[in-house]
PyMOL commands that place a pseudoatom at each C-alpha (Angstrom):
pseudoatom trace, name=CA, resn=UNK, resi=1, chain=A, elem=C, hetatm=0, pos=[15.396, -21.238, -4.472]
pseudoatom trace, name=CA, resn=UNK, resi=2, chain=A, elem=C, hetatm=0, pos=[14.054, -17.791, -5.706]
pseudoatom trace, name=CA, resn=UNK, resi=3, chain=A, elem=C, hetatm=0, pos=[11.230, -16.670, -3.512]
pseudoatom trace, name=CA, resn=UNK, resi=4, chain=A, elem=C, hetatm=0, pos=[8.099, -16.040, -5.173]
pseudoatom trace, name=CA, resn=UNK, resi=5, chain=A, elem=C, hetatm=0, pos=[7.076, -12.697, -2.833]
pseudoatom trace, name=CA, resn=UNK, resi=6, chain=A, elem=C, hetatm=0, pos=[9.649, -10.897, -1.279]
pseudoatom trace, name=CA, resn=UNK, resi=7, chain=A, elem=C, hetatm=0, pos=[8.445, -8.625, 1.854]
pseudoatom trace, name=CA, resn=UNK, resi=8, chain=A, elem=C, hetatm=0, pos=[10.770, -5.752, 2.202]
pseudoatom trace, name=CA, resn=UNK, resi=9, chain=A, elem=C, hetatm=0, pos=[12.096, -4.916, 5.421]
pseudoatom trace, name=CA, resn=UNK, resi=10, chain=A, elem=C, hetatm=0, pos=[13.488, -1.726, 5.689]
pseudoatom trace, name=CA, resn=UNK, resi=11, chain=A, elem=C, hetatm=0, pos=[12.296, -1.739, 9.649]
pseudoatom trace, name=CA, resn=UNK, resi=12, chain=A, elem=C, hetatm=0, pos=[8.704, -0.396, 9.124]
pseudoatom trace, name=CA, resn=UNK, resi=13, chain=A, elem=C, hetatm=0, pos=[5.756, -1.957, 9.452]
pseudoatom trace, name=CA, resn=UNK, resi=14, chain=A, elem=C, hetatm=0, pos=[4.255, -5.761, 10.770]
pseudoatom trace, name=CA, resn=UNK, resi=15, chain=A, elem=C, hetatm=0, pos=[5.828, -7.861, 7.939]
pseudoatom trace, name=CA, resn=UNK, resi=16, chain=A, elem=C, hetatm=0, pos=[5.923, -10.886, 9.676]
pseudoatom trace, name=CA, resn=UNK, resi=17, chain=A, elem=C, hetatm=0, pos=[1.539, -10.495, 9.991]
pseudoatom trace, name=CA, resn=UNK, resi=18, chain=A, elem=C, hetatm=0, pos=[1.723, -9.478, 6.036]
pseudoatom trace, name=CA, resn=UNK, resi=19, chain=A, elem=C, hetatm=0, pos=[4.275, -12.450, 5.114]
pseudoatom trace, name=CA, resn=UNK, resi=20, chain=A, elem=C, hetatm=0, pos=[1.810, -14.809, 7.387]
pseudoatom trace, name=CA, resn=UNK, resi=21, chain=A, elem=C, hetatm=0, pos=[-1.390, -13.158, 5.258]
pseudoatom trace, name=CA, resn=UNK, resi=22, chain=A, elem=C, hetatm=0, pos=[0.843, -13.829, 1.866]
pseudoatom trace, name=CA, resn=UNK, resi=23, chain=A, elem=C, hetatm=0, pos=[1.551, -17.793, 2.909]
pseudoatom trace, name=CA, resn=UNK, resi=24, chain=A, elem=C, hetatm=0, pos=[-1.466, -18.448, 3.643]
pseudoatom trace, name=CA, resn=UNK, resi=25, chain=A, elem=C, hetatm=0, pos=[-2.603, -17.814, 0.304]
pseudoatom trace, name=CA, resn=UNK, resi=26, chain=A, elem=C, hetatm=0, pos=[0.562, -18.662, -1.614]
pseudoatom trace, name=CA, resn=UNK, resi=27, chain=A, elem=C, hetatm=0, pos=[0.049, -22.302, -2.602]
pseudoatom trace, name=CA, resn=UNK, resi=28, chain=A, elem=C, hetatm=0, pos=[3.342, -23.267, -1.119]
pseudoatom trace, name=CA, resn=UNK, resi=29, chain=A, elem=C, hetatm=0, pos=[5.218, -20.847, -3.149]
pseudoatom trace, name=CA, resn=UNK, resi=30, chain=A, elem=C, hetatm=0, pos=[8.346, -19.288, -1.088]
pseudoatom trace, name=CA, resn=UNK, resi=31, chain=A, elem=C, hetatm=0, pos=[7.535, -15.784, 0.691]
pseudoatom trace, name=CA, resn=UNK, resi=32, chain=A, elem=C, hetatm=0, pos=[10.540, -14.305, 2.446]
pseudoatom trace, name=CA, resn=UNK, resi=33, chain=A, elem=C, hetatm=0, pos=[10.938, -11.460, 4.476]
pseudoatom trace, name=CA, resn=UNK, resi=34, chain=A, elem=C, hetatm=0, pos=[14.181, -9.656, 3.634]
pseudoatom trace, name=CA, resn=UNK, resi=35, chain=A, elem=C, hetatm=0, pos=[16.136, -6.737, 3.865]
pseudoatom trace, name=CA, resn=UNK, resi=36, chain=A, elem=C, hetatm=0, pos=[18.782, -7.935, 0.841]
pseudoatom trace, name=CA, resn=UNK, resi=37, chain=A, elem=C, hetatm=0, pos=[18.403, -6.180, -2.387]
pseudoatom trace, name=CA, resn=UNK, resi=38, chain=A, elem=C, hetatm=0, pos=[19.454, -9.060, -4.106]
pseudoatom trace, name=CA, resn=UNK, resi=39, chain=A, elem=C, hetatm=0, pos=[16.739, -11.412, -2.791]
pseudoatom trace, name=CA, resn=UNK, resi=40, chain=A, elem=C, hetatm=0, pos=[14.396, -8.405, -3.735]
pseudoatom trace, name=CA, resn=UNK, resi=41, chain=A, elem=C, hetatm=0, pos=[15.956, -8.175, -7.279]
pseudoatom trace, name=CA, resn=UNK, resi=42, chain=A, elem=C, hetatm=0, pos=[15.771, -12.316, -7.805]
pseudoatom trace, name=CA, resn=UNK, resi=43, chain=A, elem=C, hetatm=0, pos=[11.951, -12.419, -6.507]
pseudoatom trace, name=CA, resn=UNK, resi=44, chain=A, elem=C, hetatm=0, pos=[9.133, -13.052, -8.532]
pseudoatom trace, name=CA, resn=UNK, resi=45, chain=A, elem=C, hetatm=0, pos=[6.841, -10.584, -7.046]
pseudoatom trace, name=CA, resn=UNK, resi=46, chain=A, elem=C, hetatm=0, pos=[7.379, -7.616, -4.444]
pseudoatom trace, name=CA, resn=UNK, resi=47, chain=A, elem=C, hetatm=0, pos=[5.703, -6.062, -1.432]
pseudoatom trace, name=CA, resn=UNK, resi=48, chain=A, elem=C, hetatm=0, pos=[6.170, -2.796, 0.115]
pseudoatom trace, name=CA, resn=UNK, resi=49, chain=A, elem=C, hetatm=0, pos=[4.390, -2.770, 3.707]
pseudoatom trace, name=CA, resn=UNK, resi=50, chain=A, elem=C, hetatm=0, pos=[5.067, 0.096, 6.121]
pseudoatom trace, name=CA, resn=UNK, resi=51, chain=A, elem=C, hetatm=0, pos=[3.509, 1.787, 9.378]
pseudoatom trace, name=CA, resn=UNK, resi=52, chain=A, elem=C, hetatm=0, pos=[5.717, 4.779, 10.693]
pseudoatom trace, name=CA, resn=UNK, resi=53, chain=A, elem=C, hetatm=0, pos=[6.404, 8.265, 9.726]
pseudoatom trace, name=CA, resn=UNK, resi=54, chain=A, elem=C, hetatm=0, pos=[7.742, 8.592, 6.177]
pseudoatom trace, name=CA, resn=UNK, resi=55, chain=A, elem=C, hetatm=0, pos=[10.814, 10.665, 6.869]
pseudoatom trace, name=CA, resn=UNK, resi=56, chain=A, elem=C, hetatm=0, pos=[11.880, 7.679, 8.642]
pseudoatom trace, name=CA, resn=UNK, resi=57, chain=A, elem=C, hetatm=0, pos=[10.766, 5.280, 6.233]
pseudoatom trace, name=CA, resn=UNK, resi=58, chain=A, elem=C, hetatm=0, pos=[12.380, 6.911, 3.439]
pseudoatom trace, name=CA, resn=UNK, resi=59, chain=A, elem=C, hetatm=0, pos=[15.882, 7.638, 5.032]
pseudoatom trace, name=CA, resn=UNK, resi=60, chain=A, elem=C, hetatm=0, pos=[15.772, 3.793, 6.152]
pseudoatom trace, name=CA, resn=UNK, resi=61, chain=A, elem=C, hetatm=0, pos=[15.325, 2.336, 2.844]
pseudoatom trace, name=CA, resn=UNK, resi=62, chain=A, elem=C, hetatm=0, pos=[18.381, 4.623, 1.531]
pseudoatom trace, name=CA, resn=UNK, resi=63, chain=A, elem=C, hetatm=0, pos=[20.305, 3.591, 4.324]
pseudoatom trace, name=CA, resn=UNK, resi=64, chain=A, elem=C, hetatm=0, pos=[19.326, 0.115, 3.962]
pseudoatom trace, name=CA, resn=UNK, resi=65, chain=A, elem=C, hetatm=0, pos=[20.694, -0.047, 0.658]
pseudoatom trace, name=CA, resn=UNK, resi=66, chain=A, elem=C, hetatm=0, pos=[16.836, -0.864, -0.364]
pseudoatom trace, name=CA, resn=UNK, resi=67, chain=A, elem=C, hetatm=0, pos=[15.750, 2.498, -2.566]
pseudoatom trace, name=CA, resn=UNK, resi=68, chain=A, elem=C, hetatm=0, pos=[17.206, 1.388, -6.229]
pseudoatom trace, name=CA, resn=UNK, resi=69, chain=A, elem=C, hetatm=0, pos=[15.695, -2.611, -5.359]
pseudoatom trace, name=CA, resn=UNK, resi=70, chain=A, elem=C, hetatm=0, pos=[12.704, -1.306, -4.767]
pseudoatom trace, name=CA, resn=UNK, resi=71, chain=A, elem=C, hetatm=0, pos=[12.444, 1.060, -7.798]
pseudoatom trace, name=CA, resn=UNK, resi=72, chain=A, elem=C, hetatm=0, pos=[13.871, -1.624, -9.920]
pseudoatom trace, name=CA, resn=UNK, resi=73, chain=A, elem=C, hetatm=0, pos=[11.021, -3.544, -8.774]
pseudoatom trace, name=CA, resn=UNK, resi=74, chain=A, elem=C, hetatm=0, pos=[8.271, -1.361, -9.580]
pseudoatom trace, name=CA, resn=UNK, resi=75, chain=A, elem=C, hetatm=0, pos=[9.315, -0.901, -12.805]
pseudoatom trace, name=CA, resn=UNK, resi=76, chain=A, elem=C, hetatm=0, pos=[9.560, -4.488, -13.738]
pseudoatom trace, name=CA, resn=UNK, resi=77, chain=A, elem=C, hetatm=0, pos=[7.591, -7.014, -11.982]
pseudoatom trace, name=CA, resn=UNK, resi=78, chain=A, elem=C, hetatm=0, pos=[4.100, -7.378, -10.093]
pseudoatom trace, name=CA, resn=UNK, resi=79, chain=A, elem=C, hetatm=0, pos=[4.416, -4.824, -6.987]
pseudoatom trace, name=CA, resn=UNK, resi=80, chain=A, elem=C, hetatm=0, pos=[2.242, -4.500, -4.242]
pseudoatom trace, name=CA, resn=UNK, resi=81, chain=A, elem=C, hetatm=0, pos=[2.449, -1.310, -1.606]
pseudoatom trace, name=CA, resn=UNK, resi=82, chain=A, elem=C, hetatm=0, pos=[0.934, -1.089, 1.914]
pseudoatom trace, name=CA, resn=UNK, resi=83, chain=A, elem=C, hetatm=0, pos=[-0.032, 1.741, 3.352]
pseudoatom trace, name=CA, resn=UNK, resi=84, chain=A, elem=C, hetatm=0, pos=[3.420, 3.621, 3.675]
pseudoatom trace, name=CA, resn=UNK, resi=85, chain=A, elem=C, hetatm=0, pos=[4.304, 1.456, 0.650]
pseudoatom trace, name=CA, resn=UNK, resi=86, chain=A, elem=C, hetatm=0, pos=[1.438, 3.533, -1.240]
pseudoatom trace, name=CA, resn=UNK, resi=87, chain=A, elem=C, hetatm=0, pos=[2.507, 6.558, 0.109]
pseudoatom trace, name=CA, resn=UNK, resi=88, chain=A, elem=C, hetatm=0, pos=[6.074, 6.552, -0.379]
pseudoatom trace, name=CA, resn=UNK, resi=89, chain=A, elem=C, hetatm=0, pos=[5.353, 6.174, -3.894]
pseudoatom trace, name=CA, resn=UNK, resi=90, chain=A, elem=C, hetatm=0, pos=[4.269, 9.591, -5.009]
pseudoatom trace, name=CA, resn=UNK, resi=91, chain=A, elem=C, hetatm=0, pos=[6.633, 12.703, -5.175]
pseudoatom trace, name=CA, resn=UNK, resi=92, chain=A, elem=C, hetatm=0, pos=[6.382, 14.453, -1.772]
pseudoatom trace, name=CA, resn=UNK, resi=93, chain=A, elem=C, hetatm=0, pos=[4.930, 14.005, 1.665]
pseudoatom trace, name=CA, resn=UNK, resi=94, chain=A, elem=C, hetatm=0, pos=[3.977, 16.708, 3.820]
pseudoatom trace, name=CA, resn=UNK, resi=95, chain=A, elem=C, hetatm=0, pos=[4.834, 14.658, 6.860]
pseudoatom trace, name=CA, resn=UNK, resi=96, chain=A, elem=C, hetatm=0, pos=[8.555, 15.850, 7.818]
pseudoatom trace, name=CA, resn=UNK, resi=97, chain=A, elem=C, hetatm=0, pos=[8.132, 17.700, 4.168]
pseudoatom trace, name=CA, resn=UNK, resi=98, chain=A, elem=C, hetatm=0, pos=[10.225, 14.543, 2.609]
pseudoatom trace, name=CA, resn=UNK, resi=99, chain=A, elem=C, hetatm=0, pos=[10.313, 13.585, -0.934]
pseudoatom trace, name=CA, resn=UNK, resi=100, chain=A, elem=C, hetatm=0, pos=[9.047, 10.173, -1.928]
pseudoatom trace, name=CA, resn=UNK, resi=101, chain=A, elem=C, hetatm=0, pos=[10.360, 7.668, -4.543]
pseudoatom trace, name=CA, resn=UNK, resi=102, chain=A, elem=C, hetatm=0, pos=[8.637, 9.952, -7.403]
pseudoatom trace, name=CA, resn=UNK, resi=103, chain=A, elem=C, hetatm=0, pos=[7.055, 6.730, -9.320]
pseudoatom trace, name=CA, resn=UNK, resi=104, chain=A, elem=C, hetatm=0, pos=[3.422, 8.516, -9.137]
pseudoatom trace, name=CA, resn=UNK, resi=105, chain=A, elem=C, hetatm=0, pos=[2.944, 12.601, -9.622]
pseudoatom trace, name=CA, resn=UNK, resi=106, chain=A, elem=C, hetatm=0, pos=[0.933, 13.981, -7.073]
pseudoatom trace, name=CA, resn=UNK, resi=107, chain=A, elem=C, hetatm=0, pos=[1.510, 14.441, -3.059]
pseudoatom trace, name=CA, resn=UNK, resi=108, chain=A, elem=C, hetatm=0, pos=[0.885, 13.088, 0.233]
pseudoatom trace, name=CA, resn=UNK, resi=109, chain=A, elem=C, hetatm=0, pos=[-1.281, 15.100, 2.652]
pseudoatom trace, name=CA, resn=UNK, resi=110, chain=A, elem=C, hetatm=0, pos=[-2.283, 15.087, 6.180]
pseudoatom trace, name=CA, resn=UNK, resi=111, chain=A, elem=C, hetatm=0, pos=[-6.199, 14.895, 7.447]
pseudoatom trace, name=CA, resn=UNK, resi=112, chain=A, elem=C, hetatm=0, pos=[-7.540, 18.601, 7.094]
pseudoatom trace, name=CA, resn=UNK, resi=113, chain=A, elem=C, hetatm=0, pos=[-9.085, 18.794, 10.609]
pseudoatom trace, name=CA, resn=UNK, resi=114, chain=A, elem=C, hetatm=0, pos=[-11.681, 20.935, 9.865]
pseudoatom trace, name=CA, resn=UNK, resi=115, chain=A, elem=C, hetatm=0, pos=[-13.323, 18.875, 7.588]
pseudoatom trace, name=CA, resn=UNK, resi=116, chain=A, elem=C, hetatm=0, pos=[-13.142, 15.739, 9.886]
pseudoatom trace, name=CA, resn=UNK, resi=117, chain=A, elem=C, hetatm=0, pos=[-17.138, 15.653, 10.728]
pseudoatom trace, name=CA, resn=UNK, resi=118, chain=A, elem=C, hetatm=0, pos=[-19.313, 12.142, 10.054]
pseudoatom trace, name=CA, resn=UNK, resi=119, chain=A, elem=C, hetatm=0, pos=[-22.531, 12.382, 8.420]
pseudoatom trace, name=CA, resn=UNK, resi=120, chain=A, elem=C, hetatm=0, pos=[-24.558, 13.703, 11.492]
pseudoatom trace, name=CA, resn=UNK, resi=121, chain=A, elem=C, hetatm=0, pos=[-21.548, 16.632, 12.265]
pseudoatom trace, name=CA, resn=UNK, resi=122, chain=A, elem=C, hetatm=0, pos=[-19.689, 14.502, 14.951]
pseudoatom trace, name=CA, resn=UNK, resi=123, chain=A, elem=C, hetatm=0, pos=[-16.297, 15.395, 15.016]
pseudoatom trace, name=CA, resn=UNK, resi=124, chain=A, elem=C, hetatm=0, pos=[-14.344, 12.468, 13.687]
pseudoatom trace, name=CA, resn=UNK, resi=125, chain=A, elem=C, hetatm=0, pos=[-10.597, 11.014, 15.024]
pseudoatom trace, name=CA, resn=UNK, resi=126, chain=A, elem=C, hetatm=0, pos=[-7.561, 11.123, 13.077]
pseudoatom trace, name=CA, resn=UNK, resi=127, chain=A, elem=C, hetatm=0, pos=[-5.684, 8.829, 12.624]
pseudoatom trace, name=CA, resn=UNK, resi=128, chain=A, elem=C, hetatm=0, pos=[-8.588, 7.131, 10.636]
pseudoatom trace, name=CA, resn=UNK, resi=129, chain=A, elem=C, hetatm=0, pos=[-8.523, 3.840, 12.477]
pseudoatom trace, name=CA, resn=UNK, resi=130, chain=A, elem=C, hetatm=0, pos=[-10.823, 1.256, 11.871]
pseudoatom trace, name=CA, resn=UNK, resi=131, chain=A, elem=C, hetatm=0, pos=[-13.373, -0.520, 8.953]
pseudoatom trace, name=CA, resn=UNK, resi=132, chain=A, elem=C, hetatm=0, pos=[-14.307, 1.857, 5.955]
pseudoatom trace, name=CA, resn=UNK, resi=133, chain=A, elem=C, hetatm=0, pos=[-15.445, 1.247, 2.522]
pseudoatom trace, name=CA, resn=UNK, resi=134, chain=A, elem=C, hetatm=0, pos=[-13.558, 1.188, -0.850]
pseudoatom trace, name=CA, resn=UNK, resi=135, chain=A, elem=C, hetatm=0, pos=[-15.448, 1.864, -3.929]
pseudoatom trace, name=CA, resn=UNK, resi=136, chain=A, elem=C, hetatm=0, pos=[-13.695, 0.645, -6.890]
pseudoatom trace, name=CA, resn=UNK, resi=137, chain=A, elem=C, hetatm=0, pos=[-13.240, 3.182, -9.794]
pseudoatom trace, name=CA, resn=UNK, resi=138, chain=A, elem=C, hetatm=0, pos=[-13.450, 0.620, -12.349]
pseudoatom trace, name=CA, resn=UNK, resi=139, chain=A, elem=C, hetatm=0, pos=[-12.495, -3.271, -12.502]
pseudoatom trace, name=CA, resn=UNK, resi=140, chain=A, elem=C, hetatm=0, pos=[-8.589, -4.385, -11.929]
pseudoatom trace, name=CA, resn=UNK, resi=141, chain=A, elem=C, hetatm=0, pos=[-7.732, -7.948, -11.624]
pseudoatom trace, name=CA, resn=UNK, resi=142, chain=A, elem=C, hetatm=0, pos=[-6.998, -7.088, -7.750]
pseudoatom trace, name=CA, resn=UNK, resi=143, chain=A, elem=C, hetatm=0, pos=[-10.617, -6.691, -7.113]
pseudoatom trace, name=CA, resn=UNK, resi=144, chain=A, elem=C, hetatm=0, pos=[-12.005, -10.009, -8.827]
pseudoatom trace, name=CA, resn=UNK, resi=145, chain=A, elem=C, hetatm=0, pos=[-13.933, -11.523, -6.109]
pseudoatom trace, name=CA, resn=UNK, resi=146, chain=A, elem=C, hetatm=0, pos=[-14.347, -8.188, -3.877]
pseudoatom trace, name=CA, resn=UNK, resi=147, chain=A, elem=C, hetatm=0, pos=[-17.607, -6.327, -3.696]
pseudoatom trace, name=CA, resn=UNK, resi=148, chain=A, elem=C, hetatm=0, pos=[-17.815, -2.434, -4.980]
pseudoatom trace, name=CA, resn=UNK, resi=149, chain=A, elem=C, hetatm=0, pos=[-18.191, -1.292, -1.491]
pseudoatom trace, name=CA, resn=UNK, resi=150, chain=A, elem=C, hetatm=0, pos=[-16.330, -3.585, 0.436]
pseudoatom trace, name=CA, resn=UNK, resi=151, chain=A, elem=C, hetatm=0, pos=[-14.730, -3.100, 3.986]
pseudoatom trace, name=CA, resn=UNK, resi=152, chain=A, elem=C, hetatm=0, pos=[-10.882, -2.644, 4.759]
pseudoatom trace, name=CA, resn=UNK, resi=153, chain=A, elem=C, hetatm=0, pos=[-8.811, -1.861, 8.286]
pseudoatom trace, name=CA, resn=UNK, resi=154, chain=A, elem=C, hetatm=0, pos=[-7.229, 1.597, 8.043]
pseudoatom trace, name=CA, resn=UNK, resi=155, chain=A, elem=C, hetatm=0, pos=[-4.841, 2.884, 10.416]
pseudoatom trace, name=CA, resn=UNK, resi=156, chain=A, elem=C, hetatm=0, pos=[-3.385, 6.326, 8.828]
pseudoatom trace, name=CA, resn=UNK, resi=157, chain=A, elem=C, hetatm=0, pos=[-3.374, 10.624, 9.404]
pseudoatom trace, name=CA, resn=UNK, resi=158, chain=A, elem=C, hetatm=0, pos=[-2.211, 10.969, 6.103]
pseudoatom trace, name=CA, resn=UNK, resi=159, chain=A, elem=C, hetatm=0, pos=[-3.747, 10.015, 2.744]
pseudoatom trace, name=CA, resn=UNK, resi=160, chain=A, elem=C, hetatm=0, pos=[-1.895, 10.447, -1.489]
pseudoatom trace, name=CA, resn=UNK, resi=161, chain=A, elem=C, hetatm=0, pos=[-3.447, 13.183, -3.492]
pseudoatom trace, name=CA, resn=UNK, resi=162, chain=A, elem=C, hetatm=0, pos=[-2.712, 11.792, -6.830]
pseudoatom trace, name=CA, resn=UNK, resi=163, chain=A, elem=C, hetatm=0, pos=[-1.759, 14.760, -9.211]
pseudoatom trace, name=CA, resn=UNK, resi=164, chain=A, elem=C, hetatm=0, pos=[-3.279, 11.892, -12.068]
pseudoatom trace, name=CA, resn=UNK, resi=165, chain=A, elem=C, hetatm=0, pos=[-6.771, 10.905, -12.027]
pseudoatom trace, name=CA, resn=UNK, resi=166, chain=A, elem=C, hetatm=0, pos=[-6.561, 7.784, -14.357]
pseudoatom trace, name=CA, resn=UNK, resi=167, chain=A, elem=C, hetatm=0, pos=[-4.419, 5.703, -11.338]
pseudoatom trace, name=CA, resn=UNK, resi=168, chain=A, elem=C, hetatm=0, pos=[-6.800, 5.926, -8.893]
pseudoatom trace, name=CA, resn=UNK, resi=169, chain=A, elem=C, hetatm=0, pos=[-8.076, 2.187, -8.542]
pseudoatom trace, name=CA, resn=UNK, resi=170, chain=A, elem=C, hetatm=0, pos=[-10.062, 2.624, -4.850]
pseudoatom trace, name=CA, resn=UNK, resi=171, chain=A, elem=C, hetatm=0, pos=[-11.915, 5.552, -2.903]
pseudoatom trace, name=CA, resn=UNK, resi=172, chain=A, elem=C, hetatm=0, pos=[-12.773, 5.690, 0.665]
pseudoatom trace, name=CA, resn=UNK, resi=173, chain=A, elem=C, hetatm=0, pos=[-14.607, 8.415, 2.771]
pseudoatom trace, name=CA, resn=UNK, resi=174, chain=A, elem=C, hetatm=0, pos=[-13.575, 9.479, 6.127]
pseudoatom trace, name=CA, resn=UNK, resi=175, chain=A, elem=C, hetatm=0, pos=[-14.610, 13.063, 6.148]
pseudoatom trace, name=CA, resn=UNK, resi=176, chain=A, elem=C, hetatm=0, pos=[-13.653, 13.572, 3.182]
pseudoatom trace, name=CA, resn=UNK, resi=177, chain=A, elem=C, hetatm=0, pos=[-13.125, 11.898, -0.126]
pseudoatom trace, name=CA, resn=UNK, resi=178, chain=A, elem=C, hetatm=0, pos=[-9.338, 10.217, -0.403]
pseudoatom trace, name=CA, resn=UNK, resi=179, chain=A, elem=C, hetatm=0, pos=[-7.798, 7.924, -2.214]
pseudoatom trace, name=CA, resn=UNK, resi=180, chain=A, elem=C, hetatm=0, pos=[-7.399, 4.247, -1.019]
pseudoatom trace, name=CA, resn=UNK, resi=181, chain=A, elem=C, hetatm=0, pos=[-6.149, 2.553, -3.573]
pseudoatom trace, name=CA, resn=UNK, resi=182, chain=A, elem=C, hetatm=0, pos=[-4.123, 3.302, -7.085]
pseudoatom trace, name=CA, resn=UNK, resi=183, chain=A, elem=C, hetatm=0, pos=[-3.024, 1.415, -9.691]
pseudoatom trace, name=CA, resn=UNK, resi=184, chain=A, elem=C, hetatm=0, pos=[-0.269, 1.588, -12.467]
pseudoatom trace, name=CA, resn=UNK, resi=185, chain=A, elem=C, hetatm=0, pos=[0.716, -0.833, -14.754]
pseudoatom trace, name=CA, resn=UNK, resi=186, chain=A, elem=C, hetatm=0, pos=[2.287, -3.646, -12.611]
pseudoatom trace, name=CA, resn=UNK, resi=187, chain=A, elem=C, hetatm=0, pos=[2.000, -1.281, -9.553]
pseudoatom trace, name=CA, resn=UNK, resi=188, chain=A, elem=C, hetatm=0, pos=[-1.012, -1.496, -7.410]
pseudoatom trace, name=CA, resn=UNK, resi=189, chain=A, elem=C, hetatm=0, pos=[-1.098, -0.107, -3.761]
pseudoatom trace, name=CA, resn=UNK, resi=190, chain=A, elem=C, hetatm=0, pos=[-3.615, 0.333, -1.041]
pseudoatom trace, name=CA, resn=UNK, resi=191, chain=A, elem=C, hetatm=0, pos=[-4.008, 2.603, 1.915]
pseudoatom trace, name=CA, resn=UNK, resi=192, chain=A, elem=C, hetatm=0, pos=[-5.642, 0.159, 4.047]
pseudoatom trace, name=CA, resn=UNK, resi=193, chain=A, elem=C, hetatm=0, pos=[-4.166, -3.163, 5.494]
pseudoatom trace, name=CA, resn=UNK, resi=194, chain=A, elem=C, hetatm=0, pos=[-5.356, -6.256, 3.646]
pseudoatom trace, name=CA, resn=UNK, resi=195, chain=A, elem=C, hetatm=0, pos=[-3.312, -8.234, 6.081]
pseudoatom trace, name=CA, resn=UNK, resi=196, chain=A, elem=C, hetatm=0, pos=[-5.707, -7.451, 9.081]
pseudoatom trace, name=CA, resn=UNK, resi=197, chain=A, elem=C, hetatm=0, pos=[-9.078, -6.734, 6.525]
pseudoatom trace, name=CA, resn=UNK, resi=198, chain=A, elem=C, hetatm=0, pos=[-10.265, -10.556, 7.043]
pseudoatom trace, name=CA, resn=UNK, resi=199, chain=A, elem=C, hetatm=0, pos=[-11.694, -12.466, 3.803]
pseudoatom trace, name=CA, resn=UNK, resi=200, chain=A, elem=C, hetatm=0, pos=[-11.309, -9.165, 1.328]
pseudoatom trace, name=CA, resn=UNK, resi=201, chain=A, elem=C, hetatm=0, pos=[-8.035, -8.811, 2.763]
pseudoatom trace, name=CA, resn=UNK, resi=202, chain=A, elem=C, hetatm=0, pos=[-6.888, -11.956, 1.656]
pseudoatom trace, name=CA, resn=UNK, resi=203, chain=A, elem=C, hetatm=0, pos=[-8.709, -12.441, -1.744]
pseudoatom trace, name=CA, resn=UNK, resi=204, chain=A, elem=C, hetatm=0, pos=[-6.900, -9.019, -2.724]
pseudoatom trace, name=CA, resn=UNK, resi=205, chain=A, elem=C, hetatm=0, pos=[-3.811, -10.980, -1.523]
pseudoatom trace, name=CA, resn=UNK, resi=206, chain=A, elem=C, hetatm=0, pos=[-4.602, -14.339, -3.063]
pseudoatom trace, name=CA, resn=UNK, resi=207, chain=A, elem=C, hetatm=0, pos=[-5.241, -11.955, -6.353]
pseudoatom trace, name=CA, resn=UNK, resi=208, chain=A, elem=C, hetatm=0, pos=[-1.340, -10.408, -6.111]
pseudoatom trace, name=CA, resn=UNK, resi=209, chain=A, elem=C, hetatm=0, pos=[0.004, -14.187, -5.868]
pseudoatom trace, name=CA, resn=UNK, resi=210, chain=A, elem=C, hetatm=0, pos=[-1.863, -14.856, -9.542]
pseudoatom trace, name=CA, resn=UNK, resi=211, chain=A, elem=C, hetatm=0, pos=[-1.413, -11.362, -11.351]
pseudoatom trace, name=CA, resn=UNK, resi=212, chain=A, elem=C, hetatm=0, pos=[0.300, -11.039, -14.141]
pseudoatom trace, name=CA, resn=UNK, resi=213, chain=A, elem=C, hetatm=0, pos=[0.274, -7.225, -15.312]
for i in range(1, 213): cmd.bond("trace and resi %d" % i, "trace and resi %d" % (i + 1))
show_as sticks, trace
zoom trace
């Protein structure tokens, strides 16, 4: 049997607590967590989690065999990115000065520390690590059920600087203004960790399983 999701291991990231997340909201419907291109290519739908440093990220899904799977998949079916999975999906990263997978234009940046001050000037921690708000730029089918405003874990130093305004999907503030969420098509990836974000967490998830872009 086809799986419905496939989870991409390219040896980044929790999968197992994002393929948990998925089955729980999955209906029954086959989630697998794989590292074979071919179960990526016969799957039905496609996530990209990741934690690590995106040099190594990147140079593990080339030498995985994983790269071409995963930008077949992003070009043809529903596609969901996590965190790295967002980031890896723009053009360059200044962390290890790598390039991405060039899907989105625009650039992945590290935390300016001297604009990391909260509203009352207390210097603030980076990684951003914790609950924050995303405010939805306009209505996606990924967002039915989710307040405007609602609260997500982040764990991240680095945040995408989209060089295209009309794919943002989600904003967040930790400092500063960043992205937290972009959309594209049948593409739509989040910053934040909807597999450890509680009830939003897993409505966005339960929304992936019945998306058709």
């Amino acid at each position: 049997m086809n799986p419905s999701v496939a989870v991409v291991d390219y040896g980044m990231g929790n999968l197992r607590s994002v393929a948990k997340a998925l089955e729980h909201v999955a209906d029954g419907r086959p989630v697998v967590v794989t590292a074979d291109p071919s179960m990526v290519a016969a799957a039905g739908r496609v996530v990209v989690p990741g934690q690590g440093a995106m040099p190594d990220c990147m140079a593990e899904l080339q030498r995985r065999g994983l790269r071409e799977a995963v930008l077949r998949a992003a070009a043809e079916k529903p596609f969901l990115g996590i965190c790295i999975g967002l980031q890896m999906l723009f053009e360059h990263s200044d962390e290890g000065d790598v390039p991405g997978l060039g899907l989105l234009p625009g650039r992945v940046r590290h935390f300016p520390m001297e604009a990391m001050k909260g509203a009352a000037g207390e210097r603030l921690k980076v990684p951003h690590m914790g609950w924050n708000q995303v405010q939805q730029a306009e209505p996606h089918p990924l967002w039915d059920g989710i307040a405007d405003g609602g609260r997500f874990y982040f764990v991240h130093s680095y945040y995408v600087e989209p060089a295209a305004p009309d794919v943002i999907a989600g904003s967040t503030v930790y400092g500063i203004p960043f992205t937290s969420a972009v959309a594209r098509a049948n593409i739509f990836a989040v910053q934040f960790h909807p597999e450890k974000s509680a009830q939003a967490g897993l409505r966005l998830l339960r929304n992936f399983m019945h998306w058709k872009p």
